[in-house]
C-alpha positions, 0 to 999 in steps of 0.5 A, spaced: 051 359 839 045 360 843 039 354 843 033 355 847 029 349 848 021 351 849 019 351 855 025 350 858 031 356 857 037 358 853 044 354 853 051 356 850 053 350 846 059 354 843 063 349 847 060 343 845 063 338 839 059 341 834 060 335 829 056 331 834 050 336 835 049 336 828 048 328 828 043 329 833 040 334 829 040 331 823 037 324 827 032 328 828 031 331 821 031 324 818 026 322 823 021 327 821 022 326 814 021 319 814 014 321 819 016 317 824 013 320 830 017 315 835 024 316 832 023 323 832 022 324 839 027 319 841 032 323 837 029 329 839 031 327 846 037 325 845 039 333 842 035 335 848 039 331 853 046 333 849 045 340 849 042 340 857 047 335 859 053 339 854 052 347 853 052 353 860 045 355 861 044 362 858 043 366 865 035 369 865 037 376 866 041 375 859 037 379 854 040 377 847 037 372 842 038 364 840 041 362 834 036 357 834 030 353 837 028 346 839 021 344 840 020 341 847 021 333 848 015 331 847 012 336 842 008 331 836 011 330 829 008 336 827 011 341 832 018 339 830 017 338 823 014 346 822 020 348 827 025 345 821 029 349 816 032 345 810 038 343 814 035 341 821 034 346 827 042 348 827 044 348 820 050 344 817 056 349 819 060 352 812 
């Protein structure tokens, strides 16, 4: 699974405990809907972080396309909540 975070390129998180990713994606979707502008860009970073820190960025010259995007760290409440799906910006695994 391929994310790419605005601004800043393309992370394989294939390998990362996707249970965790979906908490930080969820903290974020709570945050917006609750339109907390604070909270939401403290979990938007907190997803940031996990996906920086824990996926293999994707090289520049790879041609596929993301599974998924999330906004940059310090997009407003807006930008992020017009990003959501119903379930987040990754949606709750079947």
């Amino acid at each position: 699974m391929i994310i790419r975070i605005m601004g800043e390129g393309q992370f394989d998180v294939a390998d990362v405990d996707n249970a965790v990713l979906q908490k930080y994606d969820n903290d974020v979707e709570i945050a917006v809907k609750e339109g907390d502008e604070t909270a939401a860009r403290t979990a938007l970073g907190a997803l940031h972080d996990f996906v920086v820190g824990h996926g293999k960025p994707v090289p520049d010259d790879f041609l596929g396309t993301s599974d998924f995007v999330v906004p940059f760290v310090d997009a407003s409440l807006e930008d992020i909540a017009e990003l959501l799906t119903g379930e987040g910006f990754i949606p709750d695994p079947v």
